[in-house]
C-alpha positions in Angstrom: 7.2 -27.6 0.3 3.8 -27.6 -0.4 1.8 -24.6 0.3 4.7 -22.1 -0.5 3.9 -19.3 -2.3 6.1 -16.3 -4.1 5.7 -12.5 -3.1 6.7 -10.2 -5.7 6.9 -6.8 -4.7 6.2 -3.8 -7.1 9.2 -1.3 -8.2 6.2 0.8 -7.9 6.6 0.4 -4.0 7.5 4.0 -2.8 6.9 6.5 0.0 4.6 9.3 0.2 4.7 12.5 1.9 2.4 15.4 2.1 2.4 18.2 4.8 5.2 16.7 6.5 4.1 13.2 7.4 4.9 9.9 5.2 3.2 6.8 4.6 5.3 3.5 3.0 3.2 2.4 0.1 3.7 -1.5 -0.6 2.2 -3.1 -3.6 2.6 -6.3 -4.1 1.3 -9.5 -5.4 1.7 -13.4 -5.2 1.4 -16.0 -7.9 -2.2 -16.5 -7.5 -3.2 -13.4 -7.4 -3.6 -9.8 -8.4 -1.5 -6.2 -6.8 -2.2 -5.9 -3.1 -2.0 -2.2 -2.1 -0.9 -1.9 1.8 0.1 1.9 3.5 2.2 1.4 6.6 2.4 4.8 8.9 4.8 5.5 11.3 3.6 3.6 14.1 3.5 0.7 12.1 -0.3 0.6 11.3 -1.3 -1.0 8.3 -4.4 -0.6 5.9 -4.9 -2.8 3.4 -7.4 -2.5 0.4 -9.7 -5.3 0.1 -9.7 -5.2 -3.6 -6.5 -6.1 -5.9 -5.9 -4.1 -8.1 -4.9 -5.6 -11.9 -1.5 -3.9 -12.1 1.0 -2.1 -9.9 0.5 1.3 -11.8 -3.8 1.0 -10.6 -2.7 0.2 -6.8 -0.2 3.5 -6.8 -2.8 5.6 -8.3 -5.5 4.7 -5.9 -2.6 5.8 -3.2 -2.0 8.8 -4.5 -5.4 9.4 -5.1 -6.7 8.7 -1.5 -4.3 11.1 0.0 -5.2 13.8 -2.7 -9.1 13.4 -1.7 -8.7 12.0 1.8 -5.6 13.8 3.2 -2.9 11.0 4.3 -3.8 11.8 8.1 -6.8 9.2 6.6 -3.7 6.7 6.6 -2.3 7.3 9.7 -3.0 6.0 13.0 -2.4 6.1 16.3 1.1 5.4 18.4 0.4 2.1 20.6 
């Protein structure tokens, strides 16, 4: 079928927890293009960088790294 494209999720793909709240990391990519990094909170909000990142490893980092500098309450949202 034309138009069909392959998602290939990362092994990478984890949750993270600080101070008692989680956020599902997904990284991901298709076959035309390079890792998506999405964080899903428990309401089922979803932020998604704009920019891919050129391997799994780089997405998880910048995770990490967001809820070092940011806290993860940055991730979360709020229960519609």
């Amino acid at each position: 079928m034309e138009g069909d494209f392959k998602v290939e999720m990362s092994p990478l793909s984890q949750e993270l927890t600080d101070g008692g709240k989680s956020v599902k990391v997904d990284i991901y990519r298709s076959d035309t293009s390079g890792w998506t990094l999405e964080v899903v909170d428990e309401f089922g909000n979803s932020t998604v960088w704009a920019d891919a990142f050129d391997t799994d490893a780089a997405a998880l980092d910048e995770a990490k790294a967001t809820v070092r500098d940011e806290g993860i309450d940055s991730l979360i949202g709020f229960d519609s």
